[in-house]
N, C-alpha and C positions, 0 to 999 in steps of 0.2 A: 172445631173442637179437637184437642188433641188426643192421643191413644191413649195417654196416662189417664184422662177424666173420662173417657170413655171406657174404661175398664175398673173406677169407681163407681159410676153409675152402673156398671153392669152387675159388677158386684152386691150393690145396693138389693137391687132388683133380684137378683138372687137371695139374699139372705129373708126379704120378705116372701118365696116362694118354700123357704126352706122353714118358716115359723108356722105354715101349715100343715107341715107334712110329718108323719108318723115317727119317733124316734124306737130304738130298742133299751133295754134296759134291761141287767143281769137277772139270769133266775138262778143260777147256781154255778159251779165250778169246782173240780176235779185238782188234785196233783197230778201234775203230766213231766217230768225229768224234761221229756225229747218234747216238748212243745217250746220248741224256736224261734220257726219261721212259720208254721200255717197249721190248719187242722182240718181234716175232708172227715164225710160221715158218710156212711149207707144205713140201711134200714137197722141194722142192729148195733153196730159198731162207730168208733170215734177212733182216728186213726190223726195222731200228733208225729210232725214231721220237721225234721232238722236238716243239717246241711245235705248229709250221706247217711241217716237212717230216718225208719219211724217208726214207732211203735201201736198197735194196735190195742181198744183197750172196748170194755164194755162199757155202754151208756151211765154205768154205776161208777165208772174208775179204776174198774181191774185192770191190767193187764195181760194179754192172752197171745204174745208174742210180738214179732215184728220182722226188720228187715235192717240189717248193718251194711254196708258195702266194705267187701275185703279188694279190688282189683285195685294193684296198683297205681294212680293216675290213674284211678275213675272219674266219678261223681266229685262236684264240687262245691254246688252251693243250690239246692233242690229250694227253692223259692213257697209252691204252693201246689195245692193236690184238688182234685175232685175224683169221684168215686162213677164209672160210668160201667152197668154190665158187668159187675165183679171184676172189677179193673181201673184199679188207683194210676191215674195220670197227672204223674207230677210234674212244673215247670221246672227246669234248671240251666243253669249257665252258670260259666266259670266267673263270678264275680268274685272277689274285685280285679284278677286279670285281664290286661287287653293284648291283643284285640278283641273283642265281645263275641263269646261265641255261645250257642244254646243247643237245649237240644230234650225233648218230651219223654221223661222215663213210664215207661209202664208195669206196674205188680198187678201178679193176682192176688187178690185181698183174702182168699180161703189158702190157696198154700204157701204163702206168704212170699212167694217166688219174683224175683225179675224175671219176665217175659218177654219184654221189647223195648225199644230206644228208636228213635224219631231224631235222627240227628239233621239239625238245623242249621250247623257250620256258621260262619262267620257274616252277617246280613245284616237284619235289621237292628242290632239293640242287643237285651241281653234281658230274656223270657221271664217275665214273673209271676203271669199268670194261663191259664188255660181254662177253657170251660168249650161244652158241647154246645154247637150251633146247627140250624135246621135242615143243612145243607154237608153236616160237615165240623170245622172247627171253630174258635176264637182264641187267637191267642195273642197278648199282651206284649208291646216289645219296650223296655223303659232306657231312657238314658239318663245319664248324674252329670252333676257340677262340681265335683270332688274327687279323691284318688283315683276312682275309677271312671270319669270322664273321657269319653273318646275325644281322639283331636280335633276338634272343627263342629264338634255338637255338644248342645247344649241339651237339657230337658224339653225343651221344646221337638225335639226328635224325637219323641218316644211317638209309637203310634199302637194303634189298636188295627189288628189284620187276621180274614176270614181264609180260611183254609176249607177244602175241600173234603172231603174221606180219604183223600188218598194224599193228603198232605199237601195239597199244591196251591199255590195264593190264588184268592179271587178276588177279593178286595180289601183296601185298608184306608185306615178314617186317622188323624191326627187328633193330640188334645186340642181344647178351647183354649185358644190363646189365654182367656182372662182365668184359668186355673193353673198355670205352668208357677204364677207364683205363687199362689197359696202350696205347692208341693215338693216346691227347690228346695234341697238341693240335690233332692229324692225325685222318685216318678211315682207311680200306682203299684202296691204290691202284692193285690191281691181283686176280687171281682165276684157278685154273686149275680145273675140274671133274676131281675122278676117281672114277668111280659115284657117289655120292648125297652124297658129298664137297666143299666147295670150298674147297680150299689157297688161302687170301686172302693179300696181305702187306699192312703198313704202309706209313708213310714211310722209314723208316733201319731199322728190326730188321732183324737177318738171323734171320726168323723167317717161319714160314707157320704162321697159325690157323686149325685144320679146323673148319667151318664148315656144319653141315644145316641140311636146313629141315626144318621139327618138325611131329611127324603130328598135336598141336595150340597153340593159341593163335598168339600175333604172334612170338614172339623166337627168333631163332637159334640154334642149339645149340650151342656150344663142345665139342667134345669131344677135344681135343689140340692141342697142336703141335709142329712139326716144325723143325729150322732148316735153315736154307740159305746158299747162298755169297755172297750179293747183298743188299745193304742196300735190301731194301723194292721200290718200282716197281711199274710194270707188267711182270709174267713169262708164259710160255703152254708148254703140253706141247704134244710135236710127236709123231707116231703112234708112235713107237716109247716111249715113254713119259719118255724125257730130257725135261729140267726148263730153260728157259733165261729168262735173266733178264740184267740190266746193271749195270755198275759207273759210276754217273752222274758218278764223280770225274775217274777214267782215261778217262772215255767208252771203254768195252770192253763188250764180250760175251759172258756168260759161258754156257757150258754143263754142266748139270751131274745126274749121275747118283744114283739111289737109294743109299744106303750099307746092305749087308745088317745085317740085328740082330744 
C-alpha cells in the first residue's frame, strides 16, 4: 500500500474520531482594533495582540491601556500570548524575514511594562506559539512553503519542543506526517493544552487539531478535530474552560463555549 492511500485512510479514520468530539461555538464578541494575530486572558482581563503591540481590555470590551513598541528594529511579528503569574509571554519572530529567527517577549500585565526577552537566535523555525509545560516550557517552531520558506525545509519541519525553566531544550516531537497537508502552506499558529491534549489551529481553518505527544518515537498524534468559530490564530483557554480566539478581518474577539454532544 502506498503513502498517498495510507494517509487517506488515515485521514478517514480521523474525521470519524473527530465526529465525536465536542466542537465550540461563539457566545459573544467584542471590537478589539489590535486583535491581529492572537488574544491571551487572565482572570479579569482580555489582552488582543498584534505585530508590536497589544492592547488590554475588560471582559465587557473596554479598553484600559496597553503596550506599543517604540525601539528601533525591535519587535516584528509577536505571533501569540498566554498570561502566566501576571506575565504576558508572547511568541515572536521576524517573519516574513529569513533567516528565521525568534525569540519569547515577556510584559507585566498590571504596569503594562516589558520586563524580559528570551532570545532564541536563529534554530529551529520561527516561534508561533508558547504555553506553560510541567517541567518548564512548550514552544512551537513552524516552517512555510512561501515567501518566507527556509531553503531546504519545507512544513514538514515545523516541530513542537519542551524547554526547561531555564530555557534550555529537553525534548522535541515533529508534526504527523498526515496533517502537514491539510496546513500547507502554513504550520500551527497558535495552541491551547487541555490534560495531555493540545487543541492547535492553523492559519484560516476554523478548525482545532488535537494534538499528543506519543509515549514513543518523534511524531505527534493526530487524534481528532474539533471546529471552532475563529479562522485559525493564536487562541488560549481561560480557567473556567471558555475558548477565545479573533476574528483578524473585523479585528474582534471572539469568545466561545463547548457545544454538548
Amino acid at each position: 500500500m502506498n503513502t498517498r492511500i495510507c494517509l487517506l485512510i488515515f485521514s478517514a479514520l480521523l474525521c470519524r474520531i473527530s465526529a465525536g468530539a465536542q466542537s465550540y461555538a461563539e457566545q459573544s464578541r467584542f471590537s478589539a482594533p489590535s486583535a491581529r494575530q492572537a488574544v491571551a486572558v487572565d482572570k479579569q482581563y482580555v489582552y488582543a495582540i498584534e505585530n508590536t503591540s497589544w492592547v488590554k481590555y475588560t471582559r465587557s470590551g473596554d479598553s484600559v491601556g496597553g503596550w506599543k513598541d517604540s525601539v528601533p528594529a525591535g519587535l516584528k511579528h509577536m505571533n501569540s500570548g498566554v498570561v502566566v503569574k501576571g506575565k504576558l509571554y508572547c511568541a515572536h519572530s521576524n517573519y516574513p524575514f529569513l533567516p528565521m529567527s525568534s525569540s519569547v517577549e515577556i510584559f507585566d500585565v498590571r504596569t503594562l511594562r516589558h520586563v524580559g526577552s528570551v532570545g532564541l537566535g536563529i534554530d529551529l523555525g520561527s516561534c508561533t506559539w508558547v504555553l506553560p509545560a510541567p517541567k518548564g516550557w512548550y514552544l512551537f517552531f513552524a516552517h512555510y512553503e512561501n515567501r518566507s520558506q527556509q531553503p531546504g525545509c519545507d512544513v514538514s519541519w515545523s516541530q513542537l519542543v519542551e524547554y526547561d525553566k531555564h530555557w534550555r531544550k529537553r525534548r522535541a516531537w515533529v508534526l504527523p506526517a498526515a496533517l502537514v497537508p491539510e496546513i500547507r502552506p502554513y504550520s500551527l499558529s497558535g495552541a491551547v493544552q487541555i490534560g495531555d491534549v493540545f487543541y492547535c489551529t492553523g492559519h484560516d481553518a476554523r478548525k482545532c487539531y488535537l494534538l499528543r505527544i506519543p509515549s514513543e518515537g518523534v511524531a505527534l498524534e493526530w487524534i481528532g478535530t474539533v471546529s471552532i468559530p475563529f479562522n485559525g490564530q493564536g487562541i488560549v483557554l481561560d480557567d473556567h474552560g471558555v475558548l477565545w480566539g479573533i476574528d483578524r478581518k473585523s479585528r474582534e474577539v471572539i469568545r466561545a463555549v463547548r457545544v454538548p454532544k
